[in-house]
VEXDREN-2710 file (C-alpha; in Angstrom, 1 decimal):
% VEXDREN-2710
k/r/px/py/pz
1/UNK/4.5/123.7/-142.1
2/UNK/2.6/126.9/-143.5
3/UNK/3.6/129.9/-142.4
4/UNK/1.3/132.0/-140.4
5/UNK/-1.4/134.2/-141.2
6/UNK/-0.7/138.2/-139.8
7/UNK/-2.1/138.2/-136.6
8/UNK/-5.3/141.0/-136.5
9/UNK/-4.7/142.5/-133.0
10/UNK/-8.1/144.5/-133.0
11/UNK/-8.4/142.4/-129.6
12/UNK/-5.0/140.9/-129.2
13/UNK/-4.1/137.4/-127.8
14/UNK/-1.5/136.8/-125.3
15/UNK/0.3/133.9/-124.8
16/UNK/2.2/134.4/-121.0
17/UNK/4.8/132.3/-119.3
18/UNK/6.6/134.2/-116.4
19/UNK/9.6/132.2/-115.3
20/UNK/11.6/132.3/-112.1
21/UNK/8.5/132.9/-110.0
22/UNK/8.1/136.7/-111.5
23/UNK/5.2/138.5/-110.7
24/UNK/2.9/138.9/-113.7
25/UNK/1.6/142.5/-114.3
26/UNK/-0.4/141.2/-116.9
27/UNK/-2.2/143.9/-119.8
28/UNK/-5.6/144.5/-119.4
29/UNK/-6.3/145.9/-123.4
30/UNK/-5.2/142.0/-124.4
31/UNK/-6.8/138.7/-123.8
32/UNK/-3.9/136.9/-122.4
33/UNK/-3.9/132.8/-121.7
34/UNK/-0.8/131.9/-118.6
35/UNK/1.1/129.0/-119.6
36/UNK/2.7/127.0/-117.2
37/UNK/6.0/125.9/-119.3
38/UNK/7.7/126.1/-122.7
39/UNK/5.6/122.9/-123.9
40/UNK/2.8/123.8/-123.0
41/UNK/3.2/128.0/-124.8
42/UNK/4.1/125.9/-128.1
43/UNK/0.8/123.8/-128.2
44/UNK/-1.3/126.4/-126.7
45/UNK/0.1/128.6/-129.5
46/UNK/-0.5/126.1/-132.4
47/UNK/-4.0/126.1/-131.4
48/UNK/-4.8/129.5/-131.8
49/UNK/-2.3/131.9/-133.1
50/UNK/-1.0/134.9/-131.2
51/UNK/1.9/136.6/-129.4
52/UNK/3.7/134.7/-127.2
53/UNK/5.2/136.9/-123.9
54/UNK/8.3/135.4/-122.1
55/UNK/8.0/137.4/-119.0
56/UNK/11.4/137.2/-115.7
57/UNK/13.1/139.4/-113.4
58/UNK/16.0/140.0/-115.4
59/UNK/18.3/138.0/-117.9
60/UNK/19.5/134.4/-117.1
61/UNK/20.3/131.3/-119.0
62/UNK/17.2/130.1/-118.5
63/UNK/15.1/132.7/-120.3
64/UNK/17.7/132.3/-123.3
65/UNK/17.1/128.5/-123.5
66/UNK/13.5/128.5/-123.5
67/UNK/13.5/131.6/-125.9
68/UNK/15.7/129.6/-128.5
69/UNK/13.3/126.6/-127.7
70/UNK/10.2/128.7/-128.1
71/UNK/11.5/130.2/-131.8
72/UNK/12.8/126.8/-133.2
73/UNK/9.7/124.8/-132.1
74/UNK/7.4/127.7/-133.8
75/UNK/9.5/129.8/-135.8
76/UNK/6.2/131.8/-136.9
77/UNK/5.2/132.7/-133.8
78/UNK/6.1/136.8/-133.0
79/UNK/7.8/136.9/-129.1
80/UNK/8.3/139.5/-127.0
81/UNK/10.4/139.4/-123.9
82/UNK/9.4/141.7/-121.0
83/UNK/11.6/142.3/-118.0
84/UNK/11.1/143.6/-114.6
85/UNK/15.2/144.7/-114.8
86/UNK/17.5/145.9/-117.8
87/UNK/20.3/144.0/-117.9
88/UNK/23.4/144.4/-120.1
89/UNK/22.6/141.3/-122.0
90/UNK/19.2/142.0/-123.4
91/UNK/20.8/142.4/-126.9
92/UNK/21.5/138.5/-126.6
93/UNK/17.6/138.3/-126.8
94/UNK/17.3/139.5/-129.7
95/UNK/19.8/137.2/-131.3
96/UNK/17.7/134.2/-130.1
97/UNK/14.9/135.3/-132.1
98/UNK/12.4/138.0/-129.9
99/UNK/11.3/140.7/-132.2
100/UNK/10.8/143.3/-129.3
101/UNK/12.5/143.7/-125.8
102/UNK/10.8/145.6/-123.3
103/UNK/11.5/146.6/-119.5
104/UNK/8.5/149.2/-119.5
105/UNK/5.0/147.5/-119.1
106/UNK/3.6/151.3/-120.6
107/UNK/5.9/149.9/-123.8
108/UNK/4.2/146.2/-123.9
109/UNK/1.1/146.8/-126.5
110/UNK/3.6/148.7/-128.8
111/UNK/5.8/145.9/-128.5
112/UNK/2.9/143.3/-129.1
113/UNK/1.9/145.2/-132.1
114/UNK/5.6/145.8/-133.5
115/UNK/6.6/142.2/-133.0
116/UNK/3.5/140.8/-135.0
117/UNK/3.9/143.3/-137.8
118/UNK/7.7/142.7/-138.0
119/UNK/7.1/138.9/-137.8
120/UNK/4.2/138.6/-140.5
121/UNK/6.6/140.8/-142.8
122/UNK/9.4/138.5/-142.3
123/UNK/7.3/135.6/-142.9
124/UNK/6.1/137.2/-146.3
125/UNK/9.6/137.9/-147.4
126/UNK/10.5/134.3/-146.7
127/UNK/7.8/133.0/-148.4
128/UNK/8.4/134.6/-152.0
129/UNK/12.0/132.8/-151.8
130/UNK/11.2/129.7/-149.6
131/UNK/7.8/128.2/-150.2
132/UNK/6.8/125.6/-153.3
133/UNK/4.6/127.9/-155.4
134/UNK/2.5/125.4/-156.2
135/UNK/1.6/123.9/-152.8
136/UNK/2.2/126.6/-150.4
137/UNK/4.6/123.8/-148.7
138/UNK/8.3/124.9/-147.9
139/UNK/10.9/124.0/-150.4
140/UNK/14.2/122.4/-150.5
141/UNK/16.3/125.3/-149.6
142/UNK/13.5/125.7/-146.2
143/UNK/13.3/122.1/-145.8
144/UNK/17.1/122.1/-145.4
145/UNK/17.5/124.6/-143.1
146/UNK/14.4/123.7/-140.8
147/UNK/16.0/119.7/-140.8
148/UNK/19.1/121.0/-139.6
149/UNK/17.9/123.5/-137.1
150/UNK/15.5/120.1/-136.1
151/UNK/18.8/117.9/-135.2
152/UNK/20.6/120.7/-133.3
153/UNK/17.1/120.4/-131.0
154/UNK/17.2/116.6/-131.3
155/UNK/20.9/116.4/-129.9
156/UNK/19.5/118.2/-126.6
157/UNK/16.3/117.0/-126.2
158/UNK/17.3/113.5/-126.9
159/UNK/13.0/113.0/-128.5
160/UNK/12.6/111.0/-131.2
161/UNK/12.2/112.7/-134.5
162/UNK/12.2/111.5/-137.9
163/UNK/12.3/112.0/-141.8
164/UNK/10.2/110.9/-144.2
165/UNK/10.2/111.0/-147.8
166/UNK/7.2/110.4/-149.9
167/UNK/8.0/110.2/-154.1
168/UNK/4.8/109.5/-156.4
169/UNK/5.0/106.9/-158.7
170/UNK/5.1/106.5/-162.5
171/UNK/4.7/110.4/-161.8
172/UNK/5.5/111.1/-165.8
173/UNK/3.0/109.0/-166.8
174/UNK/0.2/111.0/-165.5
175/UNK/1.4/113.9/-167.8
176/UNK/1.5/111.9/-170.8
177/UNK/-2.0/110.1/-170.1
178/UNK/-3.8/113.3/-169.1
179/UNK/-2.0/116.9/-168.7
180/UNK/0.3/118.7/-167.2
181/UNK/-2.6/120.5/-165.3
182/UNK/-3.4/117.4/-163.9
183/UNK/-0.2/116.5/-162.5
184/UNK/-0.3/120.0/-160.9
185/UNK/-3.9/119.5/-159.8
186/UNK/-2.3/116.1/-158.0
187/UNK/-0.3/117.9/-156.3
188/UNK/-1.8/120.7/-155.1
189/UNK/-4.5/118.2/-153.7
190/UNK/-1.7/115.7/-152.0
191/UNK/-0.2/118.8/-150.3
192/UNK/-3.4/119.4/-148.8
193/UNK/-3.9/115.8/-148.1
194/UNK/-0.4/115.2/-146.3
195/UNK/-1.0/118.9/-144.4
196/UNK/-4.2/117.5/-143.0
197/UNK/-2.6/115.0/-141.2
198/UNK/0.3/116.6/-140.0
199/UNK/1.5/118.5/-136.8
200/UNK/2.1/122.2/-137.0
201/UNK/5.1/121.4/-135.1
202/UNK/6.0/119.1/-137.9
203/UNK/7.9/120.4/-141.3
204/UNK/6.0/119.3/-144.8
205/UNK/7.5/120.4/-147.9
206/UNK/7.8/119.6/-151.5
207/UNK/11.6/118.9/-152.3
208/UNK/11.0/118.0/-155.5
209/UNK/9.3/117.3/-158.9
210/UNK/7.0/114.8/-157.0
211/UNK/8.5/114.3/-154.1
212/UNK/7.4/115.2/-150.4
213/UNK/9.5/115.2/-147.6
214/UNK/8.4/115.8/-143.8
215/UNK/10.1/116.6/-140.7
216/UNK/8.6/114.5/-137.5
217/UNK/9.3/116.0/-134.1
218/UNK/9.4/115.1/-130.3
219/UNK/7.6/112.0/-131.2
220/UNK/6.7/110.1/-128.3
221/UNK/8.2/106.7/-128.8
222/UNK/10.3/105.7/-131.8
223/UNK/7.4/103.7/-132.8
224/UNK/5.3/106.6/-133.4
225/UNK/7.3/107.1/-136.9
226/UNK/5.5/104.3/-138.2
227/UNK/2.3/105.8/-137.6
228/UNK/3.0/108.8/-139.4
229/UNK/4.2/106.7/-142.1
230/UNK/0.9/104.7/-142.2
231/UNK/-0.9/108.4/-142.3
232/UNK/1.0/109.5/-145.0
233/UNK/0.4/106.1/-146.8
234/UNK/-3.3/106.4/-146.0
235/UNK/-3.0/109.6/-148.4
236/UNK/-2.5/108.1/-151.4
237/UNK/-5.6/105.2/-150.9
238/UNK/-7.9/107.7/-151.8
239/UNK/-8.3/109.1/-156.2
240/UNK/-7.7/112.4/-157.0
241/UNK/-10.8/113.7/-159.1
242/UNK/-9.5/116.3/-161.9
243/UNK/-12.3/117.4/-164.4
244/UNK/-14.7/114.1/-163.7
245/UNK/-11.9/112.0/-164.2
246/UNK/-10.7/109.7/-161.3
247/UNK/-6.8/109.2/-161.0
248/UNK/-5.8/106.7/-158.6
249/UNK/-2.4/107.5/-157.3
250/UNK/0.9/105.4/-156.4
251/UNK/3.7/106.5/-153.9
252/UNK/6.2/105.1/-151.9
253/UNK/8.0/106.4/-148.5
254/UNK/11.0/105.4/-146.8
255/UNK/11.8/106.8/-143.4
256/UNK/14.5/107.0/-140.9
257/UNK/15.7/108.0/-137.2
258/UNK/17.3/111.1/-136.4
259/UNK/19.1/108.8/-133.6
260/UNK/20.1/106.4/-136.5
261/UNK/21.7/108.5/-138.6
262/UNK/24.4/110.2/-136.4
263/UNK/22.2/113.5/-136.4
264/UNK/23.7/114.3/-140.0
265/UNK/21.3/115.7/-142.3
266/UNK/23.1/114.1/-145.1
267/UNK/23.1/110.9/-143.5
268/UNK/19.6/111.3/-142.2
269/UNK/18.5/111.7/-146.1
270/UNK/20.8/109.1/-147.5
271/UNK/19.3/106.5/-144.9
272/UNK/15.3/107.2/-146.2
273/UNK/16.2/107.4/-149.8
274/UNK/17.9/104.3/-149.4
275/UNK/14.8/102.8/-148.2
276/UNK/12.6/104.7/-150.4
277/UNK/14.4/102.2/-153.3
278/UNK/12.9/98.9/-151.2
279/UNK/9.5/100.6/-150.5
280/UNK/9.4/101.2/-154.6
281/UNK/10.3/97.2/-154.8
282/UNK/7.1/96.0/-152.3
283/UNK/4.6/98.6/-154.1
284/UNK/1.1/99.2/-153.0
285/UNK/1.7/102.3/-151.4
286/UNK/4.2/100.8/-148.9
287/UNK/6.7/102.2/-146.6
288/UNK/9.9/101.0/-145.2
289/UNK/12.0/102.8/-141.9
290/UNK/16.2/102.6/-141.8
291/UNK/17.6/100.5/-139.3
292/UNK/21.2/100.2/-139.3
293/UNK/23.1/97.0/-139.6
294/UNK/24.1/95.7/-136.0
295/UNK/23.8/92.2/-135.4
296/UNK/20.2/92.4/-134.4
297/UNK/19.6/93.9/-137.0
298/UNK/21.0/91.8/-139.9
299/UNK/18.6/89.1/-138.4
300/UNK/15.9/91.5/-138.6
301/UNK/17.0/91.8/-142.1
302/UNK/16.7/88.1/-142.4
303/UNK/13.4/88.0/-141.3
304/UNK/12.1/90.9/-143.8
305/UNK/13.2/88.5/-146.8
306/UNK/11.4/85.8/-145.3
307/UNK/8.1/87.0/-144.8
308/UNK/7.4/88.5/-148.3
309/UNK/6.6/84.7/-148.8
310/UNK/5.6/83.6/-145.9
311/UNK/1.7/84.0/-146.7
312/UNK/2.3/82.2/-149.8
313/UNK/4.2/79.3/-148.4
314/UNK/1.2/78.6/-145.6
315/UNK/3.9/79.5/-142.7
316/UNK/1.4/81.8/-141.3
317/UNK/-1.3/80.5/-139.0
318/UNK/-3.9/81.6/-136.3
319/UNK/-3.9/80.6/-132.6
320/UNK/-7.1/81.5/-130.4
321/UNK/-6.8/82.3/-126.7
322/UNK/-10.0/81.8/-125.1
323/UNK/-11.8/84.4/-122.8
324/UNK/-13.4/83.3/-119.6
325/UNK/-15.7/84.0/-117.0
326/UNK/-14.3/85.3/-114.0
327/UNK/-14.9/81.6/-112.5
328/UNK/-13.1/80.2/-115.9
329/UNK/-16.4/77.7/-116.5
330/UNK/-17.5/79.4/-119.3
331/UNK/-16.3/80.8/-122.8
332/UNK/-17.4/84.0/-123.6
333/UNK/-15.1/83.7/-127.0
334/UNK/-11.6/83.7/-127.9
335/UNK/-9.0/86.1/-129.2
336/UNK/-7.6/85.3/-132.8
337/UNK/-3.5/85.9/-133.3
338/UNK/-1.5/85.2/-135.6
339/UNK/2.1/82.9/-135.7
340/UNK/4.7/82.1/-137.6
341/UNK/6.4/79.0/-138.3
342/UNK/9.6/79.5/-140.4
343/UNK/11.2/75.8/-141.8
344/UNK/14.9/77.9/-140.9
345/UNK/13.9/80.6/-137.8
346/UNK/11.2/78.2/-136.2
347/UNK/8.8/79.2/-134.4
348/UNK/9.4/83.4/-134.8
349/UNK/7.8/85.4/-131.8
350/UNK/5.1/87.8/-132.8
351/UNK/7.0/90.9/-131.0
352/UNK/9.5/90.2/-133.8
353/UNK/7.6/89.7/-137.0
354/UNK/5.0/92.4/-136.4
355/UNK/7.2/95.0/-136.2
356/UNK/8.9/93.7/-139.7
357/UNK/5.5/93.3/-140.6
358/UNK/5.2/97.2/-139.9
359/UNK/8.2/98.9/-141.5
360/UNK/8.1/96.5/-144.4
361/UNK/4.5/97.8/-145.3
362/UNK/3.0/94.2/-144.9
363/UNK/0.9/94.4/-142.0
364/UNK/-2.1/95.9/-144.0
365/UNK/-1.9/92.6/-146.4
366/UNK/-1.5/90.6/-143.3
367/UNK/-4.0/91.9/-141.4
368/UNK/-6.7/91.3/-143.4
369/UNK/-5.5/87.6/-143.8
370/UNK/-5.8/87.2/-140.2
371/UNK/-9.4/88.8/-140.3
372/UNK/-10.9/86.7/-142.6
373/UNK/-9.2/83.4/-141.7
374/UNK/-10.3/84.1/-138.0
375/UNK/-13.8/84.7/-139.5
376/UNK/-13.9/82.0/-141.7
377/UNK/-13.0/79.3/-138.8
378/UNK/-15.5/80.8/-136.2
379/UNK/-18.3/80.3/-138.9
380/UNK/-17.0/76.6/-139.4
381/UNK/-17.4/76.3/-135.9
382/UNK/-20.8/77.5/-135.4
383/UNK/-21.8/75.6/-137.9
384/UNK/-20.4/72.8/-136.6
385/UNK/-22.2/73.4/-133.0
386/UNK/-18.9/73.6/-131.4
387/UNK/-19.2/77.6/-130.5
388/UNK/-21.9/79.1/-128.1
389/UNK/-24.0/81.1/-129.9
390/UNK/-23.4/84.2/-127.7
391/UNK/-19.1/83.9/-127.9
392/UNK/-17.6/86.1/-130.0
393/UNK/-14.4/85.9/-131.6
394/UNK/-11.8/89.0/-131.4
395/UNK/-9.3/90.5/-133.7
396/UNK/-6.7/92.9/-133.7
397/UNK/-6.6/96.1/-136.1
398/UNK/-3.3/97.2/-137.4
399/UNK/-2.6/101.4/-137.2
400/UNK/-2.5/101.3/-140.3
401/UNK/-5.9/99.0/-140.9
402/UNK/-7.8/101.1/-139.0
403/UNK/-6.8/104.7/-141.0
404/UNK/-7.9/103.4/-143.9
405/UNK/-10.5/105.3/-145.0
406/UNK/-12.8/102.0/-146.9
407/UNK/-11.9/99.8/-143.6
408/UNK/-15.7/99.3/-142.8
409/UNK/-16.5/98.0/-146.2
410/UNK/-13.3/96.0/-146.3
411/UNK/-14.6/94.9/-143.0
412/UNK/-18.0/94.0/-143.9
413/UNK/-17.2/92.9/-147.1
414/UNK/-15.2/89.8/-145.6
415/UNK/-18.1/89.3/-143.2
416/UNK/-20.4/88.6/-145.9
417/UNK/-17.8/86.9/-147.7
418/UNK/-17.9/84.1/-145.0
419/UNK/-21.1/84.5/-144.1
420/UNK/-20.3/85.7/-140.4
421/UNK/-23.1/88.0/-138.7
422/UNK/-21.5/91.1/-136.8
423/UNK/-22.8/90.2/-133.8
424/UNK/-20.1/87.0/-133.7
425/UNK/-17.1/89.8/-134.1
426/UNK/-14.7/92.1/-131.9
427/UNK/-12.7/94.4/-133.2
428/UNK/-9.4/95.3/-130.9
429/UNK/-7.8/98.7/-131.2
430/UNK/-5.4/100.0/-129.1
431/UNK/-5.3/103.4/-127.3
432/UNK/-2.9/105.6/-129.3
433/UNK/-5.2/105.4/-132.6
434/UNK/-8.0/106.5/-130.3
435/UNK/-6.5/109.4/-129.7
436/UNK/-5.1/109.8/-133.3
437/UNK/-8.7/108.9/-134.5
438/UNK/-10.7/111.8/-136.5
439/UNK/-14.2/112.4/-137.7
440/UNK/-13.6/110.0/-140.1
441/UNK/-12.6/106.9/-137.6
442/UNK/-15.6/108.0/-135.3
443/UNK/-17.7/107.7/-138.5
444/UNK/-16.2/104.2/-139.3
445/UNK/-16.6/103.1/-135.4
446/UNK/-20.9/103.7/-135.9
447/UNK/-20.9/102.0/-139.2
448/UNK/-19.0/98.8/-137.7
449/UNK/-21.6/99.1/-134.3
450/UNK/-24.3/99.2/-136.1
451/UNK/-23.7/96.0/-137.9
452/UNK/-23.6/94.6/-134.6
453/UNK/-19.6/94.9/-134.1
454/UNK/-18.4/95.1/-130.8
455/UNK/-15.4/97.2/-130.4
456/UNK/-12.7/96.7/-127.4
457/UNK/-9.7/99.2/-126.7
458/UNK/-6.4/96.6/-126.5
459/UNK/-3.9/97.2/-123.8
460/UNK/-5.6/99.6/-121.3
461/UNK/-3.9/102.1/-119.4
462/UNK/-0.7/101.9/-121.4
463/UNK/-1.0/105.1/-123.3
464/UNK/-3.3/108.1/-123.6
465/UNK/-6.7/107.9/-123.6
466/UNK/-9.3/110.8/-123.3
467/UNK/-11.7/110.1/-121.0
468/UNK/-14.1/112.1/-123.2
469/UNK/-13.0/109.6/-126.6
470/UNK/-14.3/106.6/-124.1
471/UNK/-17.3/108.5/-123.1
472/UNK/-18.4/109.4/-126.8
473/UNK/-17.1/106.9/-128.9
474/UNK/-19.1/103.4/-129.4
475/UNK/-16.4/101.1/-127.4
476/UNK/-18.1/98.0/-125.6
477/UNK/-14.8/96.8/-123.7
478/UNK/-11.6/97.5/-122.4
479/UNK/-8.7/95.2/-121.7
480/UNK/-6.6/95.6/-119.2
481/UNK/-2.9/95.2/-119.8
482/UNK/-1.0/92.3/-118.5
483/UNK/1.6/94.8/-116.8
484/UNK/-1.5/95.9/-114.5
485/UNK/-2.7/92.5/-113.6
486/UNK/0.4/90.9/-112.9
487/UNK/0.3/93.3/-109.4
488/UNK/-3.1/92.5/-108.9
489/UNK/-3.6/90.1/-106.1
490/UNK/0.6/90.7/-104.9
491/UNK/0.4/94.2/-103.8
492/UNK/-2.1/97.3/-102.4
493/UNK/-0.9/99.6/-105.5
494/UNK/-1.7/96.9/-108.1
495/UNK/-5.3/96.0/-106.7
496/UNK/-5.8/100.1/-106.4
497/UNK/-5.0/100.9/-110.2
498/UNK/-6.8/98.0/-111.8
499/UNK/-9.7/98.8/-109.6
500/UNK/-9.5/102.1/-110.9
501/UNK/-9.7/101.1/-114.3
502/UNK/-12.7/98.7/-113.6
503/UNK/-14.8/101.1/-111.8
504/UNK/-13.9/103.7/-114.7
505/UNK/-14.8/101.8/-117.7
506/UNK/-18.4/100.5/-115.6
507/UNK/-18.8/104.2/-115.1
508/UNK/-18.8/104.3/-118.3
509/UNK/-21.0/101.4/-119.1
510/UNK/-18.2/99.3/-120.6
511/UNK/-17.4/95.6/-119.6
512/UNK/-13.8/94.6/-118.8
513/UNK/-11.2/91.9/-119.7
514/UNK/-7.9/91.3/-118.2
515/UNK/-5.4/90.0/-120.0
516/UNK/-2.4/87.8/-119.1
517/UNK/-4.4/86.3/-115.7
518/UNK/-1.8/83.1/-114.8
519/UNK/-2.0/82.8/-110.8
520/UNK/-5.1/82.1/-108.6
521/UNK/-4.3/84.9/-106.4
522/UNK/-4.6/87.2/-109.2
523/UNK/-8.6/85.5/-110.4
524/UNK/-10.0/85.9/-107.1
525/UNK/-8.7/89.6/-106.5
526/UNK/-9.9/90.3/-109.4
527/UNK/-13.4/88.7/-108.9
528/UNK/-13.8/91.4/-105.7
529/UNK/-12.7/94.4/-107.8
530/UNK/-15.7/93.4/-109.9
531/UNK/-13.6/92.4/-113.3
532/UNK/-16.0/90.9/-115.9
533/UNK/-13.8/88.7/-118.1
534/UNK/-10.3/87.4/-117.8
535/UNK/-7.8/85.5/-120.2
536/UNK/-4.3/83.9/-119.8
537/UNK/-2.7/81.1/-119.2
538/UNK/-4.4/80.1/-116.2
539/UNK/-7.5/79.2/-117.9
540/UNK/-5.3/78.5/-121.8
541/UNK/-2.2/79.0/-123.6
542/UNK/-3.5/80.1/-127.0
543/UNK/-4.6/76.8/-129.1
544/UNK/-4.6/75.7/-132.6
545/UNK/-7.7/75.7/-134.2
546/UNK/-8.2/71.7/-134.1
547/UNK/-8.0/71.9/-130.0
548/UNK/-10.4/75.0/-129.6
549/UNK/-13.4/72.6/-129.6
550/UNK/-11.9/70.5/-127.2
551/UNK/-11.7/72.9/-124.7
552/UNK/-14.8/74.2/-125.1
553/UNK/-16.2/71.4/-124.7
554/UNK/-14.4/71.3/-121.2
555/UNK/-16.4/74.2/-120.4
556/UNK/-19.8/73.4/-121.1
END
């Protein structure tokens, strides 16, 4: 996290939250934006920078707790406390972190003013003793402190939040082969790289020689660490051009669980380096996340070992669910997924391997795999006449598949490879790397459409989708998730949401699938709300590949 830039308060702006229903006498020399909570000051704040007013009646506990909120989520950020009432324990506010305390609103724009200038100075200061000189980034002795001031938040907010450490490398090697300039010219351009991709709420610092480290906060879900990880991992895909030359660079991260590790920041660091050693084993830029060793876990362990060879020994295969017309007579394609048969686990449930898949690093390697062996038998079975011209046959993108910044020529490369026209393919993403998307992903989205490649958004209404991504981005389906359609056709609320959904994406010009469709009820409610596509295991379990003409034959 960089520090902030001094605030120029030619035209001040004014971040407000009034709390216990106080009367705001807001300042009319400022611009000033009214935030409704703590969470929402903080992001409103990391948008655009400013002076953030915590306005109440008098003191209470609750202005203290979202003060030392407010300073530890954006300890940059210059606060000023104003007060319709003294009270006795206004020097307490100060303690918290507030620059100014004011009970006067003739004193506020002083106060502003003072606060920012006080701040900015403090922040200086800090910097000459606390930041890497070479990247800007925090160092150790900031990284410290910020990780422990992180799991003192984390052992009251109960969120999620993570570490992850980054080391480059064979880092020496690029001395010895080119200069010491270089190696500073690396990083100098990987800071900038990992910055790009973090939160400002986040913590990104250099703790070493070539070593990164970053502080994940209030993540949403425990799985959200591993996209961070593929983001960071994404970094080092790309060469680092120093004086014509192209050097391709190597890294490997290990990551843990605040949660995991007993809140100890020794721990929490002990637990990632101790994974940063396997990462370093797998190579190719590969990551690996700390789980500790229950029970669960040792199987989990079990099956890491396993799959590092399961490619290799052919225990991998594909299965292909088809998708159906609403009155299940005809195929419209069939979705590709992948299964493993271990000779000592059996037959190992995909929402076990994929995550080991995941946090292994694999999934990349995998996922391509599936991609072109999926392509490769829908070709054989055009050829073959046993595939309607106009089906299609869909494939899931990894998190970490679709950050990569070559994926459309990866993409297309395996398409010409096999000899598969884009027209044949659909590419499933899910919601979350919508939203995490950039220019970048939009960019790859309109290569892959205009080659013909349909794209569908996987598990609908399960996270966060912008209306405004759907609108803009070129998305030709959505799927709606089995927990949806499993009310549809039982009860009012179920029918009501999955008809929202369907009139939304139509709206929107998209056709819709539902997924998991297993009762009768459930086709023919779904055939009034005006559903175009369904799959599940009323129509087929998904089929080996030597059955898939079979059934299609069933349907023509």
């Amino acid at each position: 996290m960089a520090y902030m830039k001094p605030v120029q308060f030619e035209t001040p702006i004014v971040f407000w939250h009034s709390i216990d229903d106080a009367e705001p006498a807001l300042p009319r020399a400022v611009r000033v934006y009214l935030c409704e909570d703590g969470k929402s000051l903080a992001e409103s704040w990391m948008e655009s920078e400013g002076v953030i007013v915590l306005h109440a009646s008098t003191y209470s506990e609750r202005l203290a707790q979202i003060l030392e909120y407010t300073t530890q989520a954006l300890p940059e950020a210059p606060l000023v406390v104003i007060l319709n009432f003294p009270d006795m324990r206004m020097e307490r506010l100060l303690e918290l972190g507030a620059q100014e305390v004011v009970t006067n609103p003739a004193e506020l724009i002083p106060a502003i003013r003072t606060a920012a200038t006080r701040k900015a100075r403090e922040c200086s200061l800090r910097s000459n003793r606390y930041l890497d000189p070479l990247t800007g980034l925090p160092n150790r002795y900031l990284f410290q402190d910020r990780l422990e001031h992180s799991l003192e938040a984390h052992k009251r907010s109960k969120q999620p939040m993570g570490l992850v450490i980054l080391d480059l490398n064979h880092f020496h090697r690029l001395s010895e082969s080119f200069s010491h300039a270089a190696g500073d010219a690396v990083l100098a351009e990987l800071g900038e790289r990992l910055r790009s991709v973090t939160r400002k709420s986040d913590t990104l610092a250099r703790i070493g020689g070539n070593t990164f480290a970053l502080i994940a906060e209030n993540l949403r879900q425990t799985r959200n660490l591993i996209q961070v990880c593929e983001k960071i991992s994404a970094q080092l895909d790309v060469p680092v051009t120093f004086q014509g030359e192209k050097i391709k660079l190597s890294g490997s991260i290990g990551a843990a669980l605040a949660g995991e590790a007993d809140h100890d920041a020794g721990n929490l660091i002990l637990h990632a380096e101790q994974v940063l050693s396997g990462a370093k084993q797998i190579g190719q830029n590969s990551y690996v996340i700390y789980s500790a060793h229950s029970a669960e876990d040792r199987i989990r362990g079990g099956l890491e070992k396993a799959i590092y060879h399961a490619l290799d020994n052919r225990q991998i295969s594909m299965e292909y669910q088809p998708q159906m017309s609403m009155d299940g007579e005809r195929i419209y394609g069939v979705e590709a997924l992948m299964r493993w048969n271990h000779p000592v686990f059996g037959h190992v449930p995909p929402e076990q391997f994929i995550p080991v898949l995941e946090t292994t690093g694999l999934i990349e390697k995998f996922g391509m795999w599936a991609l072109e062996s999926a392509c490769q038998q829908f070709r054989q079975w055009l050829d073959d006449g046993l595939m309607p011209e106009d089906a299609r046959v869909s494939v899931n993108l990894t998190s970490r598949q679709f950050f990569q910044p070559d994926l459309a020529d990866q993409i297309l490369g395996i398409l010409d490879e096999v000899g598969l026209a884009g027209k044949y393919l659909t590419l499933e993403i899910t919601e979350a790397m919508i939203m995490e998307g950039n220019n970048r992903t939009a960019d790859t989205l309109a290569r892959l459409r205009f080659e013909n490649i349909a794209i569908a958004i996987d598990d609908f209404g399960t996270g966060y989708s912008s209306f405004a991504s759907l609108r803009t981005l070129p998305i030709d389906y959505l799927k709606i998730d089995r927990d949806f359609i499993k009310s549809v056709g039982v009860d009012s609320a179920g029918d009501a949401i999955a008809g929202s959904m369907i009139h939304l994406a139509h709206s929107l010009k998209l056709k819709v699938i539902a997924e998991g469709v297993e009762q009768e009820s459930t086709q023919s409610r779904l055939v009034g709300l005006g559903c175009d596509e369904c799959q599940g295991y009323l129509f087929s379990k998904p089929l080996a590949a030597e059955r898939v003409p079979e059934f299609v034959a069933r349907c023509a």
